[in-house]
KEVOBA-420892 format. One record per residue (C-alpha): residue in one letter; residue number from 1; y, x, z. Coordinates in Angstrom, 1 decimal, always signed. Layout:
a	NUM	Y	X	Z
...
//
This chain:
x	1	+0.0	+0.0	+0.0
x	2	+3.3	+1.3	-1.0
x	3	+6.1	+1.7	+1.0
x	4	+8.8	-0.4	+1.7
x	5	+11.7	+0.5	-0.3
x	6	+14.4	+0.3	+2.6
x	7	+11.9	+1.4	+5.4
x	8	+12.7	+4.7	+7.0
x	9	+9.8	+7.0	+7.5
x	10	+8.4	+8.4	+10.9
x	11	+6.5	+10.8	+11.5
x	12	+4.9	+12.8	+14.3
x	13	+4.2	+16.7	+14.6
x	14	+1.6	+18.3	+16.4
x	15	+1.5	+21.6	+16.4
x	16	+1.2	+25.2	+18.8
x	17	+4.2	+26.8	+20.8
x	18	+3.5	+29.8	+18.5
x	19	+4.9	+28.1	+15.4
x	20	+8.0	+26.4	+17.5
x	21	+11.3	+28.2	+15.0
x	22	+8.8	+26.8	+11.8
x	23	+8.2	+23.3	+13.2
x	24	+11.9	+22.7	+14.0
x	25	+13.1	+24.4	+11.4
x	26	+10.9	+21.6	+9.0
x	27	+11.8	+18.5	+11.4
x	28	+15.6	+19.3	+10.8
x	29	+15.0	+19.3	+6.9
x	30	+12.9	+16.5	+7.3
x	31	+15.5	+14.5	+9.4
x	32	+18.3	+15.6	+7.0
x	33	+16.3	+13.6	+4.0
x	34	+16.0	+10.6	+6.2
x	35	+12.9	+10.9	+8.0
x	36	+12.9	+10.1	+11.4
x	37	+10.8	+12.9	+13.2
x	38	+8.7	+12.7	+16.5
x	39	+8.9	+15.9	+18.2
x	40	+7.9	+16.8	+21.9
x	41	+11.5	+19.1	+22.3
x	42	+13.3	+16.0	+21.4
x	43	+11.5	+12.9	+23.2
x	44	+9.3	+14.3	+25.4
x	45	+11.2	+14.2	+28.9
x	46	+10.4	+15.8	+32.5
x	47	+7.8	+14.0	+34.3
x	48	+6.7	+11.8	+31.4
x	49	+2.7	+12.5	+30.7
x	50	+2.3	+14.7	+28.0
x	51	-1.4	+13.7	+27.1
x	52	-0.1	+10.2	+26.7
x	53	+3.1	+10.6	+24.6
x	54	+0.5	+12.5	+22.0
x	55	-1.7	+9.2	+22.4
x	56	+1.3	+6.9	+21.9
x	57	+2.4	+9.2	+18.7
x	58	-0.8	+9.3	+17.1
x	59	-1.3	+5.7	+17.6
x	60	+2.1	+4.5	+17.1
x	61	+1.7	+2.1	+14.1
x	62	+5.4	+2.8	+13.3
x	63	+5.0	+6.1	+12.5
x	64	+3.5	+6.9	+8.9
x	65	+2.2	+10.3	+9.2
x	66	+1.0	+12.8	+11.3
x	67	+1.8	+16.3	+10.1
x	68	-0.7	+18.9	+11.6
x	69	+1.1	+22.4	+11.7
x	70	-2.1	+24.5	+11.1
x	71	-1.3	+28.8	+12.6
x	72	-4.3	+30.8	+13.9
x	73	-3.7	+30.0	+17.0
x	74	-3.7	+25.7	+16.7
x	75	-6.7	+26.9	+14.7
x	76	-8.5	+28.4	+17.5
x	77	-7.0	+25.9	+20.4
x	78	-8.4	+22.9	+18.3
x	79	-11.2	+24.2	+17.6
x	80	-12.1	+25.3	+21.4
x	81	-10.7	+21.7	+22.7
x	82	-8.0	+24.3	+24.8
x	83	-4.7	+23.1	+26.3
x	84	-2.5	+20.7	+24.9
x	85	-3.8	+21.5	+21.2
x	86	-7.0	+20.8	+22.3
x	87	-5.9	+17.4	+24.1
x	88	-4.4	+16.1	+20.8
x	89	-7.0	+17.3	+18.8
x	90	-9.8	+15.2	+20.7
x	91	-6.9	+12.1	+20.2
x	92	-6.3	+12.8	+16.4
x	93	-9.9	+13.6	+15.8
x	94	-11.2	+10.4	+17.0
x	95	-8.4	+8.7	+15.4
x	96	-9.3	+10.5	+11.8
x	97	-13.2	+9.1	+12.2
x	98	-11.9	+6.3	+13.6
x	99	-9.9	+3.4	+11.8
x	100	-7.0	+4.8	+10.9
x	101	-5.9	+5.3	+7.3
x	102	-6.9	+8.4	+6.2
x	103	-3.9	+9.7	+4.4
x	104	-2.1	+9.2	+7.9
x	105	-3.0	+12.9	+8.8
x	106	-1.5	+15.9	+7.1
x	107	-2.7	+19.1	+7.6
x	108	+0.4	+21.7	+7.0
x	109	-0.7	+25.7	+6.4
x	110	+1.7	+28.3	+8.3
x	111	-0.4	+31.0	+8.3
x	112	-3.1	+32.3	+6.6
x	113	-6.1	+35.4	+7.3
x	114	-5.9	+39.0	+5.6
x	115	-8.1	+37.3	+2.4
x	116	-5.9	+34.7	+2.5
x	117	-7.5	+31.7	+3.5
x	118	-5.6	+29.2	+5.8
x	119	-6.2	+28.6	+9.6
x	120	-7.6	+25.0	+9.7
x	121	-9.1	+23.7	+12.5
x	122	-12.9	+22.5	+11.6
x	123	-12.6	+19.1	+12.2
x	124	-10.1	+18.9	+9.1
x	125	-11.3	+22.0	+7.0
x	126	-12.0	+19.4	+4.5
x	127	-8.3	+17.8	+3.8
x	128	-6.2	+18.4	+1.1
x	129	-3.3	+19.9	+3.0
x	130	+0.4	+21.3	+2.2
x	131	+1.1	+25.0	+1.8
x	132	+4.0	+26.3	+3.9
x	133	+3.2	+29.6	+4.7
x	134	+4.4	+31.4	+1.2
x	135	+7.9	+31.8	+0.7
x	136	+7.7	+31.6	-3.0
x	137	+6.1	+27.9	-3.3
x	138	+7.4	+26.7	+0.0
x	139	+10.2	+24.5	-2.2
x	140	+7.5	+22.9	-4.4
x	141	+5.6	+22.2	-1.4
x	142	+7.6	+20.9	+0.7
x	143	+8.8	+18.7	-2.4
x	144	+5.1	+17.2	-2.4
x	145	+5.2	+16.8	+1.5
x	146	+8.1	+15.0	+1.6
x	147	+7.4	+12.8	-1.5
x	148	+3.8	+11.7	+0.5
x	149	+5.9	+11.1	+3.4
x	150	+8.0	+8.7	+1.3
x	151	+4.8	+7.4	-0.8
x	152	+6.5	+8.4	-4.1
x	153	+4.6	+10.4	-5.8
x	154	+5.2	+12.8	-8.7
x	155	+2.4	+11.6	-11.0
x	156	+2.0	+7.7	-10.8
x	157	-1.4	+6.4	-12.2
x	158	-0.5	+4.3	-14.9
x	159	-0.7	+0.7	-14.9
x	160	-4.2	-0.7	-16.2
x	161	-3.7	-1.8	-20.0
x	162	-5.8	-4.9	-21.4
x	163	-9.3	-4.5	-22.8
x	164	-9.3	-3.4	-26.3
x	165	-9.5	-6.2	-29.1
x	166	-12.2	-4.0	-31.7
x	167	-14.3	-2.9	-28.3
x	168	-17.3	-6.3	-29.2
x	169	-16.9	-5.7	-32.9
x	170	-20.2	-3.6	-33.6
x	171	-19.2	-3.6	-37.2
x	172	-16.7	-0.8	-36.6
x	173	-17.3	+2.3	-37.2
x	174	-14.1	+5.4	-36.8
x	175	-16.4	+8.4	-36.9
x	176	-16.4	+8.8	-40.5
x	177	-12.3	+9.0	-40.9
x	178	-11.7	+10.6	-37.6
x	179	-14.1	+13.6	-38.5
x	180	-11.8	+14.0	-42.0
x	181	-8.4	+14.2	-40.0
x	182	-11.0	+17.2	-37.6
x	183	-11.6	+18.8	-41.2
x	184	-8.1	+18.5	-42.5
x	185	-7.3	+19.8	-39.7
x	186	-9.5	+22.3	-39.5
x	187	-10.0	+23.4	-43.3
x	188	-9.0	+27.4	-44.4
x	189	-8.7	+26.8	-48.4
x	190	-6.3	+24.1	-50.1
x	191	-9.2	+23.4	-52.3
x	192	-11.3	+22.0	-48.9
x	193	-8.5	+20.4	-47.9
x	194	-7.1	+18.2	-50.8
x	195	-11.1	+17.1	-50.9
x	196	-11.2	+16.1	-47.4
x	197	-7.7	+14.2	-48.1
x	198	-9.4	+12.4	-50.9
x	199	-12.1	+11.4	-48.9
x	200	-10.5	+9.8	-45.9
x	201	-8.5	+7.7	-48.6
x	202	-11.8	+5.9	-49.8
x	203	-13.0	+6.0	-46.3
x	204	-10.1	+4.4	-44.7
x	205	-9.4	+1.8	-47.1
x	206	-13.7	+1.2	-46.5
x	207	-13.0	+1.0	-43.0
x	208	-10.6	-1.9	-43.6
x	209	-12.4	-4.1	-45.5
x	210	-14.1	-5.3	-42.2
x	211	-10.6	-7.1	-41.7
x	212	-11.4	-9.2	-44.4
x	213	-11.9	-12.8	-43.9
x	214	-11.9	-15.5	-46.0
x	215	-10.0	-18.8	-45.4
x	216	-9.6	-18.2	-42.1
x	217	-6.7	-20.0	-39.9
x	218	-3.4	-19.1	-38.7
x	219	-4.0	-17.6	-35.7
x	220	-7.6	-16.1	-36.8
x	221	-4.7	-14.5	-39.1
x	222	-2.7	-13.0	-36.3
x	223	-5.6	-12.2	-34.1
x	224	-7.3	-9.6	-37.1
x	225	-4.1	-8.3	-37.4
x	226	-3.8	-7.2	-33.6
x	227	-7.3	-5.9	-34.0
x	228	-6.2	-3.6	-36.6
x	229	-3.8	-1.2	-34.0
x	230	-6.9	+1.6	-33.7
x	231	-7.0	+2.1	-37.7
x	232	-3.5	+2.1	-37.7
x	233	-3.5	+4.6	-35.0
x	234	-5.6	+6.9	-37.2
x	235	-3.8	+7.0	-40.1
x	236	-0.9	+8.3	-37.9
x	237	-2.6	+11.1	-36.7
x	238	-3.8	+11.7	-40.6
x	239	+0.0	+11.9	-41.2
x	240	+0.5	+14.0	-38.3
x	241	-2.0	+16.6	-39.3
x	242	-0.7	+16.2	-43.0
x	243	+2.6	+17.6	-41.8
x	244	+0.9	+20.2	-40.1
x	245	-0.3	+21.3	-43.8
x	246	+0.8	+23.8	-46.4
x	247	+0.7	+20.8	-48.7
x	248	+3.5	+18.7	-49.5
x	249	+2.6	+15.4	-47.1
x	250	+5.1	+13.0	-48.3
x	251	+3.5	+13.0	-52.0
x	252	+0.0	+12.3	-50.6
x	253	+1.2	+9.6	-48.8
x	254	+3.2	+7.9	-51.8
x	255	-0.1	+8.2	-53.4
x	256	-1.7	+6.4	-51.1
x	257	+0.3	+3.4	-50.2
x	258	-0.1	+2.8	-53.9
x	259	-3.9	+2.9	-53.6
x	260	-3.7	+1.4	-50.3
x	261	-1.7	-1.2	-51.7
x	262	-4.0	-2.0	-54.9
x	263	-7.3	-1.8	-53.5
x	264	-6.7	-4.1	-50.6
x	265	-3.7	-6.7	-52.0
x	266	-6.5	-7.6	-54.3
x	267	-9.1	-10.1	-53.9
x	268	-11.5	-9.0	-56.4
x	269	-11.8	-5.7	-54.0
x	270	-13.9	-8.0	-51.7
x	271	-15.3	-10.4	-54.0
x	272	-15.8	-10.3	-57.4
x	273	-15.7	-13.2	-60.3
x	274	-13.7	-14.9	-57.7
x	275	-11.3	-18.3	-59.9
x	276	-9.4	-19.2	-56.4
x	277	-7.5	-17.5	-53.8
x	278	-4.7	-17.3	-51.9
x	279	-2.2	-14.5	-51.4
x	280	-2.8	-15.1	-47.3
x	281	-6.4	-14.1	-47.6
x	282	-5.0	-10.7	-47.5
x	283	-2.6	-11.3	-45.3
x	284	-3.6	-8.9	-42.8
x	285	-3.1	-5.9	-45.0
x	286	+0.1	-6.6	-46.5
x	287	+1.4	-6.8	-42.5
x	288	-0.7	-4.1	-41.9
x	289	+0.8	-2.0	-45.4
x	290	+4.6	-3.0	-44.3
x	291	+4.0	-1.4	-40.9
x	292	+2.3	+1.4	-41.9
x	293	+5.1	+2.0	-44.0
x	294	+7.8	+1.5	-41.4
x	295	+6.1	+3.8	-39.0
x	296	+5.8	+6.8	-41.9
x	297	+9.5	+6.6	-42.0
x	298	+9.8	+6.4	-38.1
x	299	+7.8	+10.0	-38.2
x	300	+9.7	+11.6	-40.9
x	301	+12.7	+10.5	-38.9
x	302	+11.3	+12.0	-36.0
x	303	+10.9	+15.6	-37.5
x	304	+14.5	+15.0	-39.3
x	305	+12.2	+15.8	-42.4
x	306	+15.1	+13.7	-45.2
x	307	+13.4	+15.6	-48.3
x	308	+10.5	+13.7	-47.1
x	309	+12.0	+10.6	-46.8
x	310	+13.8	+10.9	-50.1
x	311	+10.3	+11.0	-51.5
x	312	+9.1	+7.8	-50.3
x	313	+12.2	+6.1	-51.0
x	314	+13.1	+7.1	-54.5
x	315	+9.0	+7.1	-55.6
x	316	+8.3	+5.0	-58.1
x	317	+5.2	+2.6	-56.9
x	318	+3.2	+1.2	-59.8
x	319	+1.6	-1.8	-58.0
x	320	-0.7	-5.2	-58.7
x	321	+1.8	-8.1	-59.1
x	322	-0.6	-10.7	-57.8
x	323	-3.8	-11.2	-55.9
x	324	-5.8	-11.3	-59.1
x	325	-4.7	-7.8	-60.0
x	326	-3.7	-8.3	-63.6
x	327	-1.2	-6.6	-64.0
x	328	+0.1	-3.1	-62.5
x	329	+4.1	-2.4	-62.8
x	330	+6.6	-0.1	-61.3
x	331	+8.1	-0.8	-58.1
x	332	+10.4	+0.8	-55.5
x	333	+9.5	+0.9	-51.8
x	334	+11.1	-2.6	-50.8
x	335	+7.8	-3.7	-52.6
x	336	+6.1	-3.2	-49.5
x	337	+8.4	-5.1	-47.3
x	338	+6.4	-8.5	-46.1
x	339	+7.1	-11.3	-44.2
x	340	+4.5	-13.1	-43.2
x	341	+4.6	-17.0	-43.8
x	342	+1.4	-17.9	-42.3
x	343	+2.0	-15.9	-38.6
x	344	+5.8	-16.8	-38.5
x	345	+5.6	-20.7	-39.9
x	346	+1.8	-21.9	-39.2
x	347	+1.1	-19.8	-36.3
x	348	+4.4	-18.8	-33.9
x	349	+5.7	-22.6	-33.4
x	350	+2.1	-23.1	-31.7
x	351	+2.4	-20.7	-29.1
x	352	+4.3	-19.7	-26.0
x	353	+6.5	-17.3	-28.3
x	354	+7.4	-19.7	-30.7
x	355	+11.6	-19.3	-29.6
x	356	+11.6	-15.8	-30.8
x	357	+13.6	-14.6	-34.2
x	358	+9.9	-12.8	-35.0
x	359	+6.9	-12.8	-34.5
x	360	+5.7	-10.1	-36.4
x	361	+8.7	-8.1	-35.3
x	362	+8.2	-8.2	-31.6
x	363	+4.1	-7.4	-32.3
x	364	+5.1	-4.2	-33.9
x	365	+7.6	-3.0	-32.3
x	366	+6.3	-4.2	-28.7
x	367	+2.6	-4.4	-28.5
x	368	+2.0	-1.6	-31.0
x	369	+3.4	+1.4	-29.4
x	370	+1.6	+4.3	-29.8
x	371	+3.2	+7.3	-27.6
x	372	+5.4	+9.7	-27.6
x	373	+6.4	+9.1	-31.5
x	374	+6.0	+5.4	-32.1
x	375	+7.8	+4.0	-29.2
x	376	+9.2	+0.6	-30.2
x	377	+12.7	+2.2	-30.6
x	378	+11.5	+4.3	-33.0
x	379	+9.5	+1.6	-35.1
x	380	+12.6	-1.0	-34.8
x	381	+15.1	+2.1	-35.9
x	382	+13.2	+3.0	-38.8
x	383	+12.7	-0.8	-40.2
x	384	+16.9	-1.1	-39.6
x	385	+16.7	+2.8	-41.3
x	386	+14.9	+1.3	-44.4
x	387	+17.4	-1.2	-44.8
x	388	+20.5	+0.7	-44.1
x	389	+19.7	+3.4	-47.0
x	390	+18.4	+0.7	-49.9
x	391	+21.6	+1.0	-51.7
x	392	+22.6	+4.0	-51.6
x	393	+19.5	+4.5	-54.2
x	394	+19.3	+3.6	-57.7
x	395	+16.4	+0.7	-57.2
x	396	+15.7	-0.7	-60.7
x	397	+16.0	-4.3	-60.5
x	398	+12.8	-5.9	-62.1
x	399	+12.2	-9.5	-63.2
x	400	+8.2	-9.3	-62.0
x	401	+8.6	-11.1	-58.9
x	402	+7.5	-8.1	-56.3
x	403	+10.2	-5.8	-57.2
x	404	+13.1	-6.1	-55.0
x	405	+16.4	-4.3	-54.1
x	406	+16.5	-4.8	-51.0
x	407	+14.4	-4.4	-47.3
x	408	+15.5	-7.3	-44.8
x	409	+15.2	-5.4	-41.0
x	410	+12.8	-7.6	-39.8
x	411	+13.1	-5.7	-36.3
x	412	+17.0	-4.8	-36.3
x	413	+17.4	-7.4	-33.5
x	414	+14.9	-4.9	-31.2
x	415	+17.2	-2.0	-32.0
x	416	+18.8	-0.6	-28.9
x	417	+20.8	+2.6	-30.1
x	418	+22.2	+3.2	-33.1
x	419	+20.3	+5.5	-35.9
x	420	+21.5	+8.9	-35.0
x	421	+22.4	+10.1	-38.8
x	422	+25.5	+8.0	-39.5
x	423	+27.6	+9.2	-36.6
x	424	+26.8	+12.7	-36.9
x	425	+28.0	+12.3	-40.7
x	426	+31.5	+13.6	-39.1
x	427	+29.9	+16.8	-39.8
x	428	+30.2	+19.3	-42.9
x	429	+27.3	+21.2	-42.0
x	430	+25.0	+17.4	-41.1
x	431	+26.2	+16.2	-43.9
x	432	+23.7	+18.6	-46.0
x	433	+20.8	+17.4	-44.5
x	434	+22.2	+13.5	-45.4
x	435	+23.2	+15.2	-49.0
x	436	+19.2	+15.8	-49.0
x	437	+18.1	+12.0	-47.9
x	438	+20.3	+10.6	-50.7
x	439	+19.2	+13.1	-53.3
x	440	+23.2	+14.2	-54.0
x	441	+24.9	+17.7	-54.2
x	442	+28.1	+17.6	-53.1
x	443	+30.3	+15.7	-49.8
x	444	+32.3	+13.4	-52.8
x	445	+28.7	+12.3	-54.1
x	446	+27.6	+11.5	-50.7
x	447	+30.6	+9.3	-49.7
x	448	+30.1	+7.6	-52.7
x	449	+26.3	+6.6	-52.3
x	450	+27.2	+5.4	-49.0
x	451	+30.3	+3.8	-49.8
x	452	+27.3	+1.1	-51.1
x	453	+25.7	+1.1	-47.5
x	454	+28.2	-2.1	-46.6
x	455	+27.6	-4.9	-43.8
x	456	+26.7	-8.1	-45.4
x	457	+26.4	-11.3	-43.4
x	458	+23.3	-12.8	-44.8
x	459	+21.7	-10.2	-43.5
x	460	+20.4	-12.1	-40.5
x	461	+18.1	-14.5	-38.6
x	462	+18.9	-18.4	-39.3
x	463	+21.2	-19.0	-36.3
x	464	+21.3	-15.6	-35.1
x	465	+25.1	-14.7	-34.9
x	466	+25.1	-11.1	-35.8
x	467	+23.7	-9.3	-39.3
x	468	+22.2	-6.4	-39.0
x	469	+24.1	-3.4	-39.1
x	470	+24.6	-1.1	-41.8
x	471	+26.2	+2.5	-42.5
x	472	+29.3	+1.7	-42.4
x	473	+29.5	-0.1	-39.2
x	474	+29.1	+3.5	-37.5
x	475	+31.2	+5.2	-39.8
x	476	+34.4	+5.5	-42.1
x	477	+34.1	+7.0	-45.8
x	478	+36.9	+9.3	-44.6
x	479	+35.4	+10.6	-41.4
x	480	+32.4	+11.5	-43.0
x	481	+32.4	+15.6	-43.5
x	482	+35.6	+15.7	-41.4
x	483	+34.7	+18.0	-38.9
x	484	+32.8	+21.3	-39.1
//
């Protein structure tokens, strides 16, 4: 049980006449950081019993702790039940087999023999105890006593997460595609390595097919998306060890959200001569794509890699216009932006969270974190990112339907700081790295591109009052490269 957080401390300190200038010099500290110390030069008076003040003190529920000062001679005295050291050690002794709460008793080292092993008397040899006999740890010790005094710990277990959804699916299998990111990983020729890259493509996009189903409802829908966060969670560790590479990462990876993308946007990938089908059968890999997608941009961001980004941004995607697959044509990346009709319109208005902008939004950025990269400020950043930048680039309009020139924020509502970039734009020598983002040579080029970077109003939820933000909400054209 925890302490009460406006409950002072008490403690009690038994210890030998030997160690008096240590133990008073610790109860001062101690009483200076708000713990009310028991001490026998304090509150022991003349002709009060000394054998029952120790008793009282020991079995005082008020006080928390009992800190046992531990010299060669307590050592001996408690051992050989001698004088008052021997008294309090038949009290505390009884007390420590007893009923009392274990962690009440704190054995505290002040001296140690030739080879360096503490005095501790036998009857708590076993205890974990607190090292003040060197001078060179005696800070970080005494930090760890007085943070068990208070109960406050440096290292907190953490609280106990929620079952995993795949743990009952026996269909699942990860070996195969986290051995490939081992041997990527692990490979000592490009040739081995490019190989192992192609393989985990085919394997991963194997892998999930077992989210596949048919005609299922609305929140069957929802639920295999959830399910879906461990796969997800591997390919971010593929694009982790991809960085790591010799190999230029970002052109793998436009390569495969285009197979990605094909292979698993298309129903005649699970079943074949198929006449009817709906675009939400594959609902769960278009969310799944768009995320994926968001949360590349979100680690780019995170190793301020903009050549990278300026890959996946200005790639051209050739990609299956419909669930039939027939036809392939060029796209940008707002291709892979998705909203969700069947989770945000059939599903959400049934459920306790049916009041929120989005659903999809909140899932991603909330209930998908994967630490220390993909916290949900750095997943609701990067989807505000890949709107903030869409016009600065030449997109191609196209009249096929999936091409678009544009990439709503579906989680700028969930942004808490602004993207760093755009303020530090002030700067001549940042602006080089932003010249790299927007593909552009010169501080004249670069104003221009993101004199396009505008706030528009429509930009928003339906009766949400603010849009989402854009460049030039941050920053002037002017101040940009105004400083060194």
């Amino acid at each position: 049980m925890m302490m009460q957080e406006d409950r002072i401390p008490k403690v009690f300190i038994s210890y030998a006449w030997g160690s008096s200038d240590l133990v008073l010099s610790l109860a001062q500290r101690l009483v200076s950081h708000g713990v009310d110390v028991v001490l026998d030069k304090w509150d022991l008076k003349e002709g009060q019993d000394k054998y029952a003040f120790m008793e009282r003190c020991v079995n005082d529920s008020e006080i928390t702790k009992v800190l046992i000062i531990c010299d060669k001679v307590y050592a001996q005295k408690a051992n050989e039940r001698m004088g008052g050291v021997g008294d309090e050690t038949v009290i505390i002794s009884s007390e420590i087999y007893g009923n009392m709460r274990q962690e009440k008793f704190i054995p505290i080292i002040a001296e140690k023999d030739e080879e360096g092993h503490p005095y501790v008397p036998t009857y708590i040899k076993t205890r974990i105890y607190i090292d003040l006999s060197n001078v060179e740890t005696y800070e970080v010790e005494y930090e760890k006593l007085l943070r068990n005094i208070y109960e406050k710990p440096q290292v907190i277990k953490p609280q106990l997460g929620k079952r995993p959804e795949w743990i009952d699916d026996v269909k699942t299998d990860y070996f195969s595609i986290k051995d490939l990111i081992r041997q990527i990983r692990g490979s000592n020729t490009d040739a081995k390595r490019r190989s192992c890259i192609a393989r985990f493509q085919t394997s991963y996009i194997d892998t999930l097919k077992i989210f596949y189903e048919k005609d299922s409802n609305a929140e069957r829908k929802y639920e295999l998306f959830l399910n879906t966060k461990i796969v997800r969670d591997l390919f971010l560790d593929f694009v982790e060890v991809l960085s790591e590479t010799e190999i230029t990462y970002a052109d793998i990876l436009t390569e495969f959200f285009e197979i990605v993308y094909n292979q698993l946007t298309c129903i005649n990938t699970f079943e074949s001569n198929i006449i009817s089908a709906s675009s939400e059968d594959v609902d769960v890999f278009k969310n799944l794509i768009w995320e994926l997608f968001i949360c590349v941009i979100a680690f780019m961001r995170h190793l301020k890699d903009y050549s990278a980004i300026n890959t996946m941004l200005t790639h051209t995607y050739f990609l299956k216009t419909n669930i039939f697959g027939d036809e392939i044509k060029p796209n940008n990346y707002t291709a892979f932006r998705y909203y969700s009709r069947v989770i945000e319109h059939c599903y959400k208005p049934n459920t306790d969270m049916k009041n929120k902008y989005t659903l999809m939004g909140d899932t991603i950025c909330n209930k998908r974190e994967k630490l220390p990269i993909f916290t949900s400020e750095a997943i609701a950043e990067a989807d505000l990112f890949l709107y903030q930048v869409c016009n600065a680039y030449n997109l191609a309009e196209s009249g096929n339907g999936l091409h678009r020139i544009n990439w709503f924020p579906t989680c700028y509502i969930y942004v808490k700081n602004a993207p760093i970039e755009w303020e530090k734009m002030r700067s001549r020598q940042y602006c080089k790295k932003m010249m790299i983002l927007f593909g552009v040579e010169s501080l004249e080029e670069l104003k221009k591109v993101v004199m396009k970077c505008q706030y528009n109003n429509e930009m928003k939820y339906q009766y949400s009052w603010d849009a989402a933000p854009a460049i030039l909400n941050y920053i002037e054209i002017d101040e940009i490269g105004s400083l060194n």
